[in-house]
Z-matrix of the N, CA and C atoms (Angstrom, degrees):
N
C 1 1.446
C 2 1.534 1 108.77
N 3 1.426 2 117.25 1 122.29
C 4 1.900 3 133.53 2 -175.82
C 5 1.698 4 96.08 3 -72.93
N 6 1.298 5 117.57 4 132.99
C 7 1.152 6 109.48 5 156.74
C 8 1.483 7 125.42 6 -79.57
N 9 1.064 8 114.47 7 158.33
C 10 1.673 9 105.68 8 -169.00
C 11 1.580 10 123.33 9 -37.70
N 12 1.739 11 103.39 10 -40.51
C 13 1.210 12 115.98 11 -149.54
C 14 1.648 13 109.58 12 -72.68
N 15 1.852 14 101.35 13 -40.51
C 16 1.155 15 111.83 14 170.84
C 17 1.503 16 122.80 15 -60.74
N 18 1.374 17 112.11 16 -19.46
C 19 1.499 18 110.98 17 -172.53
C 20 1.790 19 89.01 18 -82.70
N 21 1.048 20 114.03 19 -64.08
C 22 1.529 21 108.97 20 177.54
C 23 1.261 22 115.64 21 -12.69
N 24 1.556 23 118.46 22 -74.37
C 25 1.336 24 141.96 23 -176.63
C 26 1.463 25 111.23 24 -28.09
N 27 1.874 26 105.07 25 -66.27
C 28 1.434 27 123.97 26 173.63
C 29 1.269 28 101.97 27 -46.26
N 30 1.372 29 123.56 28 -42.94
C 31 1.997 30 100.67 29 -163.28
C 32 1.201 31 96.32 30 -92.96
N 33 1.543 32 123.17 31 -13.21
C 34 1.961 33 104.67 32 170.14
C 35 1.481 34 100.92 33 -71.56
N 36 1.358 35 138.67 34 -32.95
C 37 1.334 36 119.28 35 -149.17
C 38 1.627 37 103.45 36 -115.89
N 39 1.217 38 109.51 37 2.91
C 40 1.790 39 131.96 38 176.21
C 41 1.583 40 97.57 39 -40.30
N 42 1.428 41 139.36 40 -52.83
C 43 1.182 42 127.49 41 -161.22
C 44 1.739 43 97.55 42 -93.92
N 45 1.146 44 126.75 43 -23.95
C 46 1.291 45 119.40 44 156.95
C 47 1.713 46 129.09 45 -52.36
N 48 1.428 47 115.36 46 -42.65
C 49 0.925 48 139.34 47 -155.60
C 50 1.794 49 94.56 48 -86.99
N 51 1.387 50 125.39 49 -55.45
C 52 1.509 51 114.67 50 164.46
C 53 1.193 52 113.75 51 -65.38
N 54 1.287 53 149.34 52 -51.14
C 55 1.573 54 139.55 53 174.60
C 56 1.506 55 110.47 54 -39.60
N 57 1.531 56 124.12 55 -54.01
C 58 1.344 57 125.35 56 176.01
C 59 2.100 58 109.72 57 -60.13
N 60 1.140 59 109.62 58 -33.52
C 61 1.545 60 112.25 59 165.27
C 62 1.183 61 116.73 60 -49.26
N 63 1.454 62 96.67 61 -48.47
C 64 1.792 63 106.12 62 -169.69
C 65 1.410 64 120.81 63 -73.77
N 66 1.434 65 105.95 64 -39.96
C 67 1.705 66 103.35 65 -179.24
C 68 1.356 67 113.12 66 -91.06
N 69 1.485 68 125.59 67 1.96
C 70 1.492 69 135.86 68 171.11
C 71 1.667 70 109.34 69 -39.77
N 72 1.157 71 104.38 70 -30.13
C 73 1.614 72 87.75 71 -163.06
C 74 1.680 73 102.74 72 -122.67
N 75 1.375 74 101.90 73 -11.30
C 76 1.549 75 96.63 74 155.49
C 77 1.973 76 120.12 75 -65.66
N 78 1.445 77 80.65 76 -38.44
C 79 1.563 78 86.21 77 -176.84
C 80 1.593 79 120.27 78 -73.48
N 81 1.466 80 121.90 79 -5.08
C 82 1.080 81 131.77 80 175.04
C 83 1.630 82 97.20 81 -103.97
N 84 1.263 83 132.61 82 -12.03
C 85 1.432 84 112.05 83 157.80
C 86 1.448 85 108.92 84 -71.70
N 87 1.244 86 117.55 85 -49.34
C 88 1.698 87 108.41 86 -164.94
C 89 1.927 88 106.66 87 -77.78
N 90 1.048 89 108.44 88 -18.55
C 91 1.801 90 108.42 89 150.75
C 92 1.333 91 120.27 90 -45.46
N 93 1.284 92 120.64 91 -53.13
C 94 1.414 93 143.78 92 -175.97
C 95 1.508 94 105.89 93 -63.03
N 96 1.534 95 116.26 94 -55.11
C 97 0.878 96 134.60 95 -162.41
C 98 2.048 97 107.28 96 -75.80
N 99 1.216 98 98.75 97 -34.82
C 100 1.943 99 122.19 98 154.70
C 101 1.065 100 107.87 99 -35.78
N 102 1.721 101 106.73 100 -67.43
C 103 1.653 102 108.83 101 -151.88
C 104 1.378 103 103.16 102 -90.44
N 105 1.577 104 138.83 103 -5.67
C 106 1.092 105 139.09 104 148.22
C 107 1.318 106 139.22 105 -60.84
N 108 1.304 107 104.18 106 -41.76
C 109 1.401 108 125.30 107 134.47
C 110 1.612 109 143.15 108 -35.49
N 111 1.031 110 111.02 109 -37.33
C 112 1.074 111 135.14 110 172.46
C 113 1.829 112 118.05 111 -75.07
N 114 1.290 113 85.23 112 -65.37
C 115 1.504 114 89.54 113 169.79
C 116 1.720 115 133.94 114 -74.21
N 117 1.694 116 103.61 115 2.24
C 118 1.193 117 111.71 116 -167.86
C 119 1.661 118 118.03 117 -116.14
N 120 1.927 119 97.46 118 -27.70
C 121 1.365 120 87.32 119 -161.27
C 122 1.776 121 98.03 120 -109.05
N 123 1.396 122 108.76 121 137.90
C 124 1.498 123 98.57 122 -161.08
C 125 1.413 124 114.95 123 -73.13
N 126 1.231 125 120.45 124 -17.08
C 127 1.778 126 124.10 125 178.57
C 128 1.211 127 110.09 126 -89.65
N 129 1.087 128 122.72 127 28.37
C 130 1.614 129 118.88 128 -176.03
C 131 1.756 130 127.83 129 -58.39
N 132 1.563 131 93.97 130 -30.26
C 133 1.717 132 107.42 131 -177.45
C 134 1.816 133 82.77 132 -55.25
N 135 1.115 134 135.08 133 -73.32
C 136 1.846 135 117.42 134 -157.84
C 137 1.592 136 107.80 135 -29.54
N 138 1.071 137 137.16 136 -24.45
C 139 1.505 138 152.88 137 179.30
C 140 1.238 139 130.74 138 -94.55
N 141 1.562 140 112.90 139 -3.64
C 142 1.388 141 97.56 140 -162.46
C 143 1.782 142 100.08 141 -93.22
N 144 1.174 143 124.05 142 -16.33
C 145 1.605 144 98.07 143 156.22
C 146 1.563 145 130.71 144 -54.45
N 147 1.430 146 118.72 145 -40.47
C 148 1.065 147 128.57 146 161.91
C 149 1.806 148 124.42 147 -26.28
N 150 1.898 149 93.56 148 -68.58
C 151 1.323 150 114.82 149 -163.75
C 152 1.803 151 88.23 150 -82.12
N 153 1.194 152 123.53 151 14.00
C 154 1.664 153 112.02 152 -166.93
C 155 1.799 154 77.88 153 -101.94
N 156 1.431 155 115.72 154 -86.35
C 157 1.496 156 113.99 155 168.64
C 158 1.415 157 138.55 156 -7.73
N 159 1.424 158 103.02 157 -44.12
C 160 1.500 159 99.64 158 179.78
C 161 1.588 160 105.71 159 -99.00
N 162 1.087 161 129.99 160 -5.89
C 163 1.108 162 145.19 161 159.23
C 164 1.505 163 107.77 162 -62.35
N 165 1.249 164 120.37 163 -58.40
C 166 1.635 165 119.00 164 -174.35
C 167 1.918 166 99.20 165 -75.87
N 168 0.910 167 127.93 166 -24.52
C 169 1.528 168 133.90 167 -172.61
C 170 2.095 169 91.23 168 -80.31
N 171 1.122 170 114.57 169 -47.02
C 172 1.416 171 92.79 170 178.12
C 173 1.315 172 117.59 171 -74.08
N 174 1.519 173 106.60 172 -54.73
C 175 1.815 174 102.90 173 178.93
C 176 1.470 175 117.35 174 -51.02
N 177 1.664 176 137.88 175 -25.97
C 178 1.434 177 129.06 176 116.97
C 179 1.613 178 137.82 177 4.31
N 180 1.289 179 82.72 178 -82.92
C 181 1.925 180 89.27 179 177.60
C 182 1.609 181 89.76 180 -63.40
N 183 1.742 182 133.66 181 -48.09
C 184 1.670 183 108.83 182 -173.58
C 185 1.762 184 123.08 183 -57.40
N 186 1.552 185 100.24 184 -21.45
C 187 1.244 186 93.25 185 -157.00
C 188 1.986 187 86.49 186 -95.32
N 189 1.140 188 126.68 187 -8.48
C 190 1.581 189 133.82 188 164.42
C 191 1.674 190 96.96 189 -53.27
N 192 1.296 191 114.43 190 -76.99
C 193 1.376 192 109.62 191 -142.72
C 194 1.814 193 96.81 192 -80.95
N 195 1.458 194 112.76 193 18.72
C 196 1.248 195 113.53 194 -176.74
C 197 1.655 196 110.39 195 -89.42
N 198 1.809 197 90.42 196 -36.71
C 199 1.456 198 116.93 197 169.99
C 200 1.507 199 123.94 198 -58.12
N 201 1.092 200 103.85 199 -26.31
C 202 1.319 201 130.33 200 -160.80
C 203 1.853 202 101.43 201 -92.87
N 204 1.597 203 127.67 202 -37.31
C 205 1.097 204 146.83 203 -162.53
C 206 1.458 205 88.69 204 -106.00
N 207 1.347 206 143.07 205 -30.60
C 208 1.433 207 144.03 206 170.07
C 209 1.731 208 103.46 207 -62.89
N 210 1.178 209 109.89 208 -52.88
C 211 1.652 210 114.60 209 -171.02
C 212 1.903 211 97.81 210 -59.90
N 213 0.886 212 114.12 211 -41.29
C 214 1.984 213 122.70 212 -157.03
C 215 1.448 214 65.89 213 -72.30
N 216 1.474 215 142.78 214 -90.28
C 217 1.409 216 129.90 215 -101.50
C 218 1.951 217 96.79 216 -109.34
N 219 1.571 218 103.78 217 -38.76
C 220 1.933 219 107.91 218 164.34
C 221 1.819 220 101.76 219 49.10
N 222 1.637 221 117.94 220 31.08
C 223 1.292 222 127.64 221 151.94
C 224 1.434 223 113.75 222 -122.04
N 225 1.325 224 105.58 223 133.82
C 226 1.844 225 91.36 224 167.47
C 227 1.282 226 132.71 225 -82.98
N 228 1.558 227 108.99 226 -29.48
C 229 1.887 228 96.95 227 170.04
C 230 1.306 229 101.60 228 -77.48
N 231 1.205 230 139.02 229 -16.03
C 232 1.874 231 118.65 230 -163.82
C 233 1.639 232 76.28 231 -64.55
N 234 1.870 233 113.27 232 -64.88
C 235 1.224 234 109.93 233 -143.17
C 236 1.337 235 129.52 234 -61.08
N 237 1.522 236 106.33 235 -14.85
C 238 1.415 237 129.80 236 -165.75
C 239 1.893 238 89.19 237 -90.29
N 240 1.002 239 128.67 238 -40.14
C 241 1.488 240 152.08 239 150.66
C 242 1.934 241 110.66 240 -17.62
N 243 0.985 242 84.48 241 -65.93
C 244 1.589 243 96.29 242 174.35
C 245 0.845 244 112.47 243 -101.34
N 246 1.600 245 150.94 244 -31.33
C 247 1.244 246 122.47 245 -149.81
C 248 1.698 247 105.34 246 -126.66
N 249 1.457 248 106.94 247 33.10
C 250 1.497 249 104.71 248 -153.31
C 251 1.668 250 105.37 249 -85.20
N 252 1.326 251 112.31 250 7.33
C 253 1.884 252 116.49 251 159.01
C 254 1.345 253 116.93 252 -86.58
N 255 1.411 254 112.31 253 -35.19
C 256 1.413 255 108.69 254 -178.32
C 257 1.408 256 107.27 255 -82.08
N 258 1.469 257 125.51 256 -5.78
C 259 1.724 258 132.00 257 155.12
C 260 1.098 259 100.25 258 -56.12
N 261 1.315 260 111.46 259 -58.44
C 262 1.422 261 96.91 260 -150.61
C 263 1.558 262 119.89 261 -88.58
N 264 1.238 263 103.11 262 -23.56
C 265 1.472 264 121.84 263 147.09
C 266 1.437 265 135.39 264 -29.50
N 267 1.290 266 112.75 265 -43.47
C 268 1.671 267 144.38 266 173.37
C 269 1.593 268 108.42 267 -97.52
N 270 1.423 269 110.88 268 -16.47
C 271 2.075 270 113.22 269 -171.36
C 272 1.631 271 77.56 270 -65.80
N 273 1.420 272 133.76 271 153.78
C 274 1.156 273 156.53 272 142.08
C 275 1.336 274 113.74 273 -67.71
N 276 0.946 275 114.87 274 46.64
C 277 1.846 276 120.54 275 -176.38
C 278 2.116 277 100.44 276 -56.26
N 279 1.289 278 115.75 277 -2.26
C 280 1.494 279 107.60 278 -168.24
C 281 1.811 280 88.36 279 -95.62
N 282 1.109 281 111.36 280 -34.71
C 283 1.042 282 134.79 281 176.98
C 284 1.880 283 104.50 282 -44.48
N 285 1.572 284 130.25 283 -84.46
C 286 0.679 285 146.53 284 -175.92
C 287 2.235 286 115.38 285 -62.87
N 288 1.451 287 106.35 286 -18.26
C 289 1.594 288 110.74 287 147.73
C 290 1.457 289 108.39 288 -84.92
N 291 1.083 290 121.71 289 -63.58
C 292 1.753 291 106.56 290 174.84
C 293 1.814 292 125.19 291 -17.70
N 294 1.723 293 94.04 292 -51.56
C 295 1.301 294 106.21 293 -177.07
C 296 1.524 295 113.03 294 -75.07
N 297 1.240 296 109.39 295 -1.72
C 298 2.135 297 108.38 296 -164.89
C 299 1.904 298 68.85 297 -103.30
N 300 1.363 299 117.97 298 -61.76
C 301 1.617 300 113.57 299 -152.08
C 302 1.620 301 102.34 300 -50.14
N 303 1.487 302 118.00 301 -28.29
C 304 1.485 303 124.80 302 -178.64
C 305 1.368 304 104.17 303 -71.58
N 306 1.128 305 116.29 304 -51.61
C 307 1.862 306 113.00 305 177.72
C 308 1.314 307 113.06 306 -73.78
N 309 1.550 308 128.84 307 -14.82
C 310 1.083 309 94.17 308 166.99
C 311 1.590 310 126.02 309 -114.66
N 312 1.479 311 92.07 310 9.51
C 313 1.985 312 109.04 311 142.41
C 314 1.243 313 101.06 312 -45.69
N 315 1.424 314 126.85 313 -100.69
C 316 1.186 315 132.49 314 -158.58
C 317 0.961 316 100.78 315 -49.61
N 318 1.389 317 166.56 316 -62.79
C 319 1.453 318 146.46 317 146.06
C 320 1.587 319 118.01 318 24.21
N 321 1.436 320 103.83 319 -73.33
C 322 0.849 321 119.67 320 -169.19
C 323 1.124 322 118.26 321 -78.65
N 324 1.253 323 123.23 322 -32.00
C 325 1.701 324 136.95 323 168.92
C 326 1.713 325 107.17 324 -68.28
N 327 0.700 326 123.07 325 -27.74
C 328 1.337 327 149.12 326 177.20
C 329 1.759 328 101.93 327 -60.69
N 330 1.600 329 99.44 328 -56.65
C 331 1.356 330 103.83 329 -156.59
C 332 1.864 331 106.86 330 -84.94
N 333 1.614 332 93.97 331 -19.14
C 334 1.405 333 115.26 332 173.65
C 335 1.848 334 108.22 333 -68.97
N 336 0.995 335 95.45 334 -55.91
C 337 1.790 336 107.19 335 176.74
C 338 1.744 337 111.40 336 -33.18
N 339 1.390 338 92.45 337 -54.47
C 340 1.548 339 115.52 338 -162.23
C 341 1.691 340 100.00 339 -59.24
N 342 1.816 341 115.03 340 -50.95
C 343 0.885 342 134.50 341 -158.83
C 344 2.474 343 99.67 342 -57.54
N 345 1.652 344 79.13 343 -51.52
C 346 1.274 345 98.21 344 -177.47
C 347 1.697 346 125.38 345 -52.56
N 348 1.629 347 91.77 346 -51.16
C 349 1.502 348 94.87 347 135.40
C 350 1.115 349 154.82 348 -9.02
N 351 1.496 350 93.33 349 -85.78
C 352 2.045 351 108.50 350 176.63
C 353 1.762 352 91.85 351 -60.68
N 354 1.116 353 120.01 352 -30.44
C 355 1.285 354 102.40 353 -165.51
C 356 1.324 355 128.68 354 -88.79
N 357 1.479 356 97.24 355 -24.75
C 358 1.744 357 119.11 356 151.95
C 359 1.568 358 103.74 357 -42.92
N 360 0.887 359 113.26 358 -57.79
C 361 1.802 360 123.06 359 -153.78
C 362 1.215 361 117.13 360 -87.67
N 363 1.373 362 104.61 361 -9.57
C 364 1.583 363 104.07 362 177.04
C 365 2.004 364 92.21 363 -109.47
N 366 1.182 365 135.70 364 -1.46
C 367 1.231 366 146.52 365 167.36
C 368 2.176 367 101.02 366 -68.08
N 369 1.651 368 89.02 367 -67.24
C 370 1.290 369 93.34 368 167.67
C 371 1.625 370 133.34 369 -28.30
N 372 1.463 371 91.90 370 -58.16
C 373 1.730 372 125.11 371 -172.85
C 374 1.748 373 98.31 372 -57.04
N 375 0.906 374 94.99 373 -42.38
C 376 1.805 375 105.82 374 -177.11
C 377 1.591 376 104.43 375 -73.00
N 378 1.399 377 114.50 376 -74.73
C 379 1.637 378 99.77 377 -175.95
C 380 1.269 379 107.66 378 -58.84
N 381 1.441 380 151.82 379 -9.10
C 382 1.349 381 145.02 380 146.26
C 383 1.492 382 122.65 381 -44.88
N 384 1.205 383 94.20 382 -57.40
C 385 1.961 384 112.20 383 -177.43
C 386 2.074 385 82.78 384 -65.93
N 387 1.132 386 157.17 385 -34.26
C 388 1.354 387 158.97 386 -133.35
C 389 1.385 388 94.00 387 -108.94
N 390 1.248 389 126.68 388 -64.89
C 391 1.353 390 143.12 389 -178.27
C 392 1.609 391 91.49 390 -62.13
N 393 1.490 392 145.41 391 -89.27
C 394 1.034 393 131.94 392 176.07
C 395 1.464 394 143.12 393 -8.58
N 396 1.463 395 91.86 394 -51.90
C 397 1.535 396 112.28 395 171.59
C 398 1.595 397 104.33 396 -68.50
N 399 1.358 398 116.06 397 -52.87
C 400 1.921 399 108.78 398 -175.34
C 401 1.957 400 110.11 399 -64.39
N 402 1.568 401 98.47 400 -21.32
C 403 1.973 402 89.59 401 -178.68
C 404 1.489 403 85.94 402 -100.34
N 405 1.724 404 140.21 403 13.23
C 406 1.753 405 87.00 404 146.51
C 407 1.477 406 107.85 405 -99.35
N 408 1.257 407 125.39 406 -5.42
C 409 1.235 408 140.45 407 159.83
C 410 2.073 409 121.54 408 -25.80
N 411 1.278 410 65.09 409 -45.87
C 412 2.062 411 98.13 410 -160.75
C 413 1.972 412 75.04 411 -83.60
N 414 1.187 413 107.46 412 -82.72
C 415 1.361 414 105.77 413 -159.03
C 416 1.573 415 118.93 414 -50.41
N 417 1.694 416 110.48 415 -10.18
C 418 1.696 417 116.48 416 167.08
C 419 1.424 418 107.84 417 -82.14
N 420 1.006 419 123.68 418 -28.12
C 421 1.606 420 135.38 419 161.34
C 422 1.674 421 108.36 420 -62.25
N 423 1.214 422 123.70 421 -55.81
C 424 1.527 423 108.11 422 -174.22
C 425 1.441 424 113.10 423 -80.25
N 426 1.502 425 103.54 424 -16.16
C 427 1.846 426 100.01 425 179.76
C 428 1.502 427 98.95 426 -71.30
N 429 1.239 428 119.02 427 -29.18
C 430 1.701 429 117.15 428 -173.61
C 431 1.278 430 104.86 429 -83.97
N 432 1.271 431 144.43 430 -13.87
C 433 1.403 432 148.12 431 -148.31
C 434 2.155 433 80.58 432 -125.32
N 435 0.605 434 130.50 433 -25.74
C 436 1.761 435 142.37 434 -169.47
C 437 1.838 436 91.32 435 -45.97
N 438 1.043 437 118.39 436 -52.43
C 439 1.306 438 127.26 437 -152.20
C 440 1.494 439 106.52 438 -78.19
N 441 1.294 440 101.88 439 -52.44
C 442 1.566 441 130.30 440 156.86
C 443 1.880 442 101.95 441 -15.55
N 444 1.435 443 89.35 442 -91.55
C 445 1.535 444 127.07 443 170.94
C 446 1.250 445 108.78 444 -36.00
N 447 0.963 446 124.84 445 -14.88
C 448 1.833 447 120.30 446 -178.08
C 449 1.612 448 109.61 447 -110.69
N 450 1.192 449 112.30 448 -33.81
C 451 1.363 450 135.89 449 154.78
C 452 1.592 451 107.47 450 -25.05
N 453 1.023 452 95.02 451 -95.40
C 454 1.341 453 136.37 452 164.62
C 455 1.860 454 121.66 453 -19.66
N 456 0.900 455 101.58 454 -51.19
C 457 1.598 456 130.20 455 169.05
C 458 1.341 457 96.54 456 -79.97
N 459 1.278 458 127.90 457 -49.90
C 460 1.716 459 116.17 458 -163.07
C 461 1.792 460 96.12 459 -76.16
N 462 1.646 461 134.05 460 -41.20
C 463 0.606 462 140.46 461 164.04
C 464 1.333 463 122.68 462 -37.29
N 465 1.833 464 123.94 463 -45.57
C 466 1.571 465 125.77 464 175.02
C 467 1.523 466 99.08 465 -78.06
N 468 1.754 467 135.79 466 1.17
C 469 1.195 468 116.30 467 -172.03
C 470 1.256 469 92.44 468 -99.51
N 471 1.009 470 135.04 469 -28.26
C 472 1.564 471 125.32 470 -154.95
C 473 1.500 472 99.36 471 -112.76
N 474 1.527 473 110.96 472 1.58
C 475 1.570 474 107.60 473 171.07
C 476 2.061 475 95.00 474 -87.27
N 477 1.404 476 111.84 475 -40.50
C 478 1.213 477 119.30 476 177.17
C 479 1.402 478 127.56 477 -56.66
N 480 1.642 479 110.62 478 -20.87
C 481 1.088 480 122.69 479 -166.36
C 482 1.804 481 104.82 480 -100.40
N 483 1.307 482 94.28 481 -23.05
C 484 1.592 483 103.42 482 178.78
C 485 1.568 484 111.97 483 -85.55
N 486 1.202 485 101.47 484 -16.90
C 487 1.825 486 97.66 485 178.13
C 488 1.347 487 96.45 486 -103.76
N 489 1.424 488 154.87 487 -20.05
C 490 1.186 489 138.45 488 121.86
C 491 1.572 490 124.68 489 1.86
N 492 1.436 491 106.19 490 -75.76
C 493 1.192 492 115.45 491 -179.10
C 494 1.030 493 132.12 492 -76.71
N 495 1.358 494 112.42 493 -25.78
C 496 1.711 495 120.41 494 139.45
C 497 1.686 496 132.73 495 -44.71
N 498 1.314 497 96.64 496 -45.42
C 499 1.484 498 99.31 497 162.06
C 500 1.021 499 120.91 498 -68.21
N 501 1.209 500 127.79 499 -45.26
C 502 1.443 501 117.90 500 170.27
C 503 1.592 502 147.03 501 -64.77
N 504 1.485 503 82.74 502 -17.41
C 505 1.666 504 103.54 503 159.94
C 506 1.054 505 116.59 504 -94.07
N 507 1.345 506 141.72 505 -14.22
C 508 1.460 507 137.41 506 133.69
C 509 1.600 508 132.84 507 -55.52
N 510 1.430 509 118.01 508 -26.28
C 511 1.293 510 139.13 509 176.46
C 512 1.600 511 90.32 510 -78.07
N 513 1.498 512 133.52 511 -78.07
C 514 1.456 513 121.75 512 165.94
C 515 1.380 514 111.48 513 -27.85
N 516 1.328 515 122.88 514 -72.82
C 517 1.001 516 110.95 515 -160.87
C 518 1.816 517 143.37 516 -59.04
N 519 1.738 518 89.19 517 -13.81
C 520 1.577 519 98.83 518 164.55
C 521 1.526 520 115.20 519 -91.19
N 522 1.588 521 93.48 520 -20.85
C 523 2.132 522 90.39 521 176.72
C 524 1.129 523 100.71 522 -74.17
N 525 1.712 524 132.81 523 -19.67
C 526 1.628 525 116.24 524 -178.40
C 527 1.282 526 100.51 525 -79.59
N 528 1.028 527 115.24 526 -37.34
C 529 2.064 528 113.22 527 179.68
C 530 1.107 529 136.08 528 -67.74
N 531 1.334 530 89.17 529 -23.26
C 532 1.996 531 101.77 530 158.52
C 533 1.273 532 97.57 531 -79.96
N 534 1.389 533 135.80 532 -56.89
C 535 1.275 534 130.10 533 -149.73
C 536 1.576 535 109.90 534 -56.54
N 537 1.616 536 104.40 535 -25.87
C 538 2.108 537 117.67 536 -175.25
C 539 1.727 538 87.94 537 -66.59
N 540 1.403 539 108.64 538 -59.24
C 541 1.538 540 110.45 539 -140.71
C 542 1.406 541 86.45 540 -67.36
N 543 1.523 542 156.88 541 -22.58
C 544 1.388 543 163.46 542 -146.28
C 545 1.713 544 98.19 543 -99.00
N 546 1.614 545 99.44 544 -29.01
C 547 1.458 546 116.23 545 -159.77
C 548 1.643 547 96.20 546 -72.44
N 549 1.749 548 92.44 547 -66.52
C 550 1.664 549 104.65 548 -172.15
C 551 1.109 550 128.29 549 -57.89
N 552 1.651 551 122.09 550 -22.62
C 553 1.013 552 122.37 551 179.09
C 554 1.595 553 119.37 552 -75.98
């Protein structure tokens, strides 16, 4: 027993539903006529938007009158029962290699990355080990230059320490000279 709604449905889509009957098997000649094509004529890439379009416009009308065979029968094992070529017929199986050939791109890009990587990093590892080698280089140079450097420093202390003491015997020496002229007067 149809419930109302579905019978409705059927008589709105009734003139849809024979037109898609009718061109079913035209459209599986020029499918046929695709994949013969395909495999035969060697310039085919100039076409394959073409043959991509009319390709998606038929598997369309299959997956229409599939819709159409879903509404009549509204069970899934009967329908899966009968109609399990025109499933598989309509499964996008190009669909599901596309998606393995994409993963195992990135796979591979992946495996390229990695490669690029190690090779980055062992580039790294090198101007590190490069740079390393020139600062103990530098630091065999300042340990030898060390002595130099201390020299040198002891030299600005005792030059610092002598103008110190110069100043300060000049600093005395004007407080004693005020202290006369403070005296004599």
């Amino acid at each position: 027993m149809k419930k109302r709604g579905y019978y409705k449905l059927e008589k709105k889509f009734a003139p849809f539903e024979k037109f898609t009957d009718k061109i079913i098997p035209y459209l599986a000649l020029l499918l046929a006529f695709l994949i013969i094509a395909e495999f035969t004529i060697n310039d085919i890439e100039k076409y394959r938007l073409y043959i991509t379009i009319i390709d998606y416009i038929i598997v369309s009308f299959f997956v229409l009158d599939l819709i159409f065979k879903w509404i009549r029968i509204h069970k899934f094992k009967r329908f899966v029962r009968l109609y399990w070529l025109d499933l598989l017929a309509v499964f996008p199986f190009y669909l599901i290699i596309r998606i393995y050939l994409r993963i195992a791109t990135l796979i591979k890009v992946g495996e390229e990355i990695a490669e690029i990587q190690k090779f980055a990093h062992e580039a790294v590892v090198l101007r590190e080990a490069k740079v390393l080698e020139s600062l103990e280089k530098e630091a065999k140079v300042v340990k030898d230059i060390k002595p130099t450097v201390r020299f040198i420093r002891s030299i600005q202390k005792i030059l610092r320490i002598r103008r110190a003491k110069i100043a300060l015997t000049l600093k005395s020496a004007v407080h004693i000279h005020a202290k006369n002229q403070n005296y004599n007067k």
